[in-house]
C-alpha angles and dihedrals in degrees: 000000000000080000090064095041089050086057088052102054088046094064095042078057090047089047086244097138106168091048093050091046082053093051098042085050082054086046097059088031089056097045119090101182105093087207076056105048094039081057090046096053096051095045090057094051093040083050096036098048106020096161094048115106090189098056088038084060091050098048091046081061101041081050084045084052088046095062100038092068091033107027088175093058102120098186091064098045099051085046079055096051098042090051095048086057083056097040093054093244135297104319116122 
């Protein structure tokens, strides 16, 4: 599944978007961990739509929904963190 994000990133990179929405939407089908997929899902809409604040919204809670169900994982909780610095705190 990283595989797939990787990709993804790459062709974000490569200013391919519809092959790196392809590969982020691998990425969540392939993983079987629910705290991954739910990581996966908001990285690809953190990397996909950086300057929504809609979809920014919608990843901090897919990341919130990552560490309910793995509290430890320490990925999803820096990408938390770091979008919550974009984001001007907590306030909705």
């Amino acid at each position: 599944s990283y595989a797939y994000l990787s990709l993804g990133m790459l062709y974000l990179q490569l200013d391919r978007r519809q092959d790196a929405q392809q590969q982020f939407e691998r990425a969540v089908k392939a993983e079987r961990l629910p705290f991954m997929k739910e990581y996966f899902t908001a990285v690809a809409l953190i990397r996909m739509h950086p300057n929504d604040r809609s979809r920014l919204l919608q990843a901090r809670s897919h990341l919130e929904r990552a560490l309910e169900l793995q509290p430890q994982h320490t990925e999803s909780s820096r990408a938390l963190s770091e979008l919550e610095r974009r984001l001007g705190g907590r306030a909705r």
